[in-house]
C-alpha positions as CSV (number, residue, x, y, z in Angstrom):
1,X,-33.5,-97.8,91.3
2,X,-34.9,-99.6,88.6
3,X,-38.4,-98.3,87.1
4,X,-40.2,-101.5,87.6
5,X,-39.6,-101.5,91.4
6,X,-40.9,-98.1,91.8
7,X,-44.2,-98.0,93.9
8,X,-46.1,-95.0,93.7
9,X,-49.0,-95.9,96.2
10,X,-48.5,-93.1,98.7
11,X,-46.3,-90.4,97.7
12,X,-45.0,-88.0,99.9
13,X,-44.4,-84.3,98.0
14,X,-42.5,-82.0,101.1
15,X,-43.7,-78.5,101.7
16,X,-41.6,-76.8,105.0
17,X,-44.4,-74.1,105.0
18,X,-46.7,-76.2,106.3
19,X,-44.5,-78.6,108.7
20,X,-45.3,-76.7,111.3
21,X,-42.0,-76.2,112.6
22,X,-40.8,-79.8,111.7
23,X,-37.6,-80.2,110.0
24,X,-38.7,-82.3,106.2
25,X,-36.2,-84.8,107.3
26,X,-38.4,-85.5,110.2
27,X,-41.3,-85.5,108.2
28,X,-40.3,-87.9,106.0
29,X,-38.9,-90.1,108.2
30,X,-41.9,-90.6,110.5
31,X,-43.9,-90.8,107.0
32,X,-42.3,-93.6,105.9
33,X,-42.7,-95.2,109.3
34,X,-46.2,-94.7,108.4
35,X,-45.9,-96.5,105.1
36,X,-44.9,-93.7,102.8
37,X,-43.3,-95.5,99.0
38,X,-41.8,-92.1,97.2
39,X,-40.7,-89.0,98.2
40,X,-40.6,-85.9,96.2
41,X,-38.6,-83.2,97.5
42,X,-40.3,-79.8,96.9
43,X,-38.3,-76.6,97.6
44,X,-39.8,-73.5,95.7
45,X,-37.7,-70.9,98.0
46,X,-34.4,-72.6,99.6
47,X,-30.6,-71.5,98.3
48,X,-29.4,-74.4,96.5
49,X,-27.2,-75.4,98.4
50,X,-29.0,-75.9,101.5
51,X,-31.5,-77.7,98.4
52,X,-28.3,-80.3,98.1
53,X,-27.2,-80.3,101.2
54,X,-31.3,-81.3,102.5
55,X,-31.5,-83.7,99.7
56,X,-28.5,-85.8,100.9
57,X,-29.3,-86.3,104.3
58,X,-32.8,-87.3,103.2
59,X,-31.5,-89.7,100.4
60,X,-29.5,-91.1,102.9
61,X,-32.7,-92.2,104.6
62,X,-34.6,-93.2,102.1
63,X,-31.8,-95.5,100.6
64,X,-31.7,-97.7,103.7
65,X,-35.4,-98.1,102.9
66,X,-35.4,-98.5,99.9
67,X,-37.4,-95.6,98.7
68,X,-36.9,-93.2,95.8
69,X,-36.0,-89.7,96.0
70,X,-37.4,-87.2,93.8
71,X,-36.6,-83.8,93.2
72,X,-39.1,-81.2,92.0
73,X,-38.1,-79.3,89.1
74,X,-34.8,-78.8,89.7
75,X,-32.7,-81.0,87.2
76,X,-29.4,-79.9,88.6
77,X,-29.9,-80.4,91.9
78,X,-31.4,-84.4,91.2
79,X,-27.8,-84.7,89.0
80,X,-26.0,-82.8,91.7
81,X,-27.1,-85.5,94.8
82,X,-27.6,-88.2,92.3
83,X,-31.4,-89.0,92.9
84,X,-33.4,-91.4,91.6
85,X,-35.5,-89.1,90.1
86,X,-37.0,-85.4,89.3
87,X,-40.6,-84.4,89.1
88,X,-41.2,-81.9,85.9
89,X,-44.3,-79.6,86.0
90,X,-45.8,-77.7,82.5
91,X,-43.7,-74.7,83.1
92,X,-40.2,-76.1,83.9
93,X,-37.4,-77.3,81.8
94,X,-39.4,-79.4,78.7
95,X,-39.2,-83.4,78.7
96,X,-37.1,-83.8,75.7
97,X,-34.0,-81.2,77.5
98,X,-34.4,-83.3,80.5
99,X,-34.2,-86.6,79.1
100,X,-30.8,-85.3,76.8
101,X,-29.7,-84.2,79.9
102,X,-30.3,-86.9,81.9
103,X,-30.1,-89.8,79.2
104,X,-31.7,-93.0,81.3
105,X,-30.1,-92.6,84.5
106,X,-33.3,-91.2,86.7
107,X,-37.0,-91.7,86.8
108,X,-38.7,-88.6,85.2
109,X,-42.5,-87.5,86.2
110,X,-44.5,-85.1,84.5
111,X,-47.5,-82.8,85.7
112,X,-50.2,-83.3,83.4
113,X,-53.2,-80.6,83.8
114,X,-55.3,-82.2,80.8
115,X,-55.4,-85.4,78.7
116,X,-53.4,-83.9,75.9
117,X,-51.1,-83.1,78.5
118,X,-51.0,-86.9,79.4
119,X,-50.8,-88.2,76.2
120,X,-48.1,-85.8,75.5
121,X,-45.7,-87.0,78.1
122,X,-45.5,-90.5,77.5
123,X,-45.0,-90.0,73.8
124,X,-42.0,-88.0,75.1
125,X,-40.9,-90.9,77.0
126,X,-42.4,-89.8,80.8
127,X,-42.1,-92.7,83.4
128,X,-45.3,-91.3,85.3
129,X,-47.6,-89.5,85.5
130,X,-48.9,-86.7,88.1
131,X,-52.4,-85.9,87.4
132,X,-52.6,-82.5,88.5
133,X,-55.1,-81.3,90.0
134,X,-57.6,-84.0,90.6
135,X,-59.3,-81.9,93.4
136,X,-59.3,-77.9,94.4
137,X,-55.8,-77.3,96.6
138,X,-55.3,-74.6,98.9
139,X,-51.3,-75.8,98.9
140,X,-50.6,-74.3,95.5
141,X,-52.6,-71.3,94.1
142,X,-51.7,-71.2,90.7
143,X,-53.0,-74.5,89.3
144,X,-55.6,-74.9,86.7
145,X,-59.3,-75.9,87.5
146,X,-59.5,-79.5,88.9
147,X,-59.3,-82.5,86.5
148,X,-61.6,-84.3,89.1
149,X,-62.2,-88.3,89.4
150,X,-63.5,-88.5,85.5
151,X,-60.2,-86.7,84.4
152,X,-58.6,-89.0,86.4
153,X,-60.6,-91.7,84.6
154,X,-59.7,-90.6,81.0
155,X,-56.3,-90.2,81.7
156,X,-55.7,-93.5,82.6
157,X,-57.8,-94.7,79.4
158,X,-55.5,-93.0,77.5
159,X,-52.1,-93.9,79.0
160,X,-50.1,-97.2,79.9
161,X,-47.8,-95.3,81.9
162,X,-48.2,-95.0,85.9
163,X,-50.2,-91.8,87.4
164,X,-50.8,-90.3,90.6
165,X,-53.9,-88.0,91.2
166,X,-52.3,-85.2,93.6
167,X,-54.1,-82.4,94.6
168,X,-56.7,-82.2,97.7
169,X,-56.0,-85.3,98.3
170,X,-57.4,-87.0,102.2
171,X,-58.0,-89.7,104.0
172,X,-61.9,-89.3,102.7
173,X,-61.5,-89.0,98.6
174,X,-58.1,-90.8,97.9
175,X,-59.9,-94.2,97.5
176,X,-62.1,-92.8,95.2
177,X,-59.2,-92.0,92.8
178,X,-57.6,-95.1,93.1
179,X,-60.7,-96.7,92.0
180,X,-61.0,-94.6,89.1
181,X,-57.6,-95.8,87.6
182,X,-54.6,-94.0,89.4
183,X,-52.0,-96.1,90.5
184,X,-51.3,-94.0,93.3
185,X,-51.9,-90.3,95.4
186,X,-49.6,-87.7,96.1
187,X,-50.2,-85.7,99.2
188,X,-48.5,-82.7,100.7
189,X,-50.6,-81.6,104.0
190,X,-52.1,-84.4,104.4
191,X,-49.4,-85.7,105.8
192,X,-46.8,-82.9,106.2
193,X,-49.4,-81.0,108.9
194,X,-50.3,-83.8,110.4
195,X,-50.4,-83.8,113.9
196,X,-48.8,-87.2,113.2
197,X,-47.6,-87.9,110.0
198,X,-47.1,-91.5,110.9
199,X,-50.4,-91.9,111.9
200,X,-51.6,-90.3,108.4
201,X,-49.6,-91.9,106.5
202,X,-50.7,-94.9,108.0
203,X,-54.0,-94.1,107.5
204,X,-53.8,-93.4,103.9
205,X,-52.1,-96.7,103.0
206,X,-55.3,-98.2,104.4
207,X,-57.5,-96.3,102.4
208,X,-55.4,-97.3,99.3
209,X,-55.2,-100.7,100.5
210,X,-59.4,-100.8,101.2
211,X,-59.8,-99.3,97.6
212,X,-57.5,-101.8,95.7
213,X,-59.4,-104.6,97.5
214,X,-62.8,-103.2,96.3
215,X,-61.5,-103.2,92.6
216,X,-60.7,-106.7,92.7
């Protein structure tokens, strides 16, 4: 998938800890029925090969749709099932290893937890951004304090490349970081303990949609 067709408007990061009993492939399906544009597959705990053998059948889906997959911090497992992309936080394998590993065959995203950490990605050739975290998160416990919206804001002052605020991110504060400059939220429970995740996902595209009109 080429980088300039890549829409990060809503994007999708799994969690099967909170899918309340929901296989990720379902969860991703009825996402993207709900208007989901990226997927990031997130598995902290799972053998690798149930990793691959997970990321296949949902790359299946998401090809017929059109949608990139991206795979959290594991490099080999994004070579292994060939994905479009893999999603790098501060304490996993540095830019410059994965891009000599990788070359220019997959998108690579980087967590940034400050401006410098911003800055510092795209000068090491980052396609995007994941601004990290805009808001407090109960879904990960080791994060830094929140950037909130005027992080957000200085980030994308200082950066050409794409972001996407992700972290206690709803249906009431995601426009609010789009209209502060992010081209796009990342959500995890949002959508993944849904009752629906259709429904939310829907949902949230409106939001996006309502904020991008306002900024116009």
């Amino acid at each position: 998938m080429k980088l300039e067709t890549v829409d990060y408007s809503l994007y999708l990061v799994t969690d099967r800890g909170l899918s309340r009993g929901r296989t990720t492939l379902e969860i991703v399906q009825r996402a993207v029925r709900g208007g989901v544009t990226c997927v990031q597959l997130r598995e902290k705990m799972c053998p690798t090969r149930e990793f691959i053998e997970e990321a296949l059948a949902i790359k299946g889906f998401l090809k017929s749709h059109n949608i990139p997959l991206i795979i959290n911090d594991r490099v080999d497992v994004a070579l292994a099932v060939q994905a479009d992309g893999v999603h790098l936080g501060q304490n996993d394998m540095p830019l410059e290893m994965a891009k000599a590993i990788l070359k220019d065959s997959m998108i690579i995203g980087i967590s940034a937890e400050s401006v410098e950490d911003a800055v510092e990605a795209e000068k090491g050739g980052a396609d995007y951004i994941g601004v990290s975290p805009v808001f407090s998160t109960p879904t990960k416990t080791d994060t830094p304090p929140p950037l909130g919206l005027q992080g957000v804001r200085e980030i994308r002052n200082r950066v050409r490349i794409p972001i996407v605020g992700i972290g206690g991110l709803n249906r009431e504060n995601s426009g609010s970081v789009i209209k502060h400059g992010a081209d796009g939220i990342a959500v995890v429970s949002a959508i993944v303990a849904a009752d629906d995740p259709e429904v939310a996902a829907r949902e949230l595209r409106e939001v996006i949609h309502r904020a991008r009109e306002s900024c116009t």
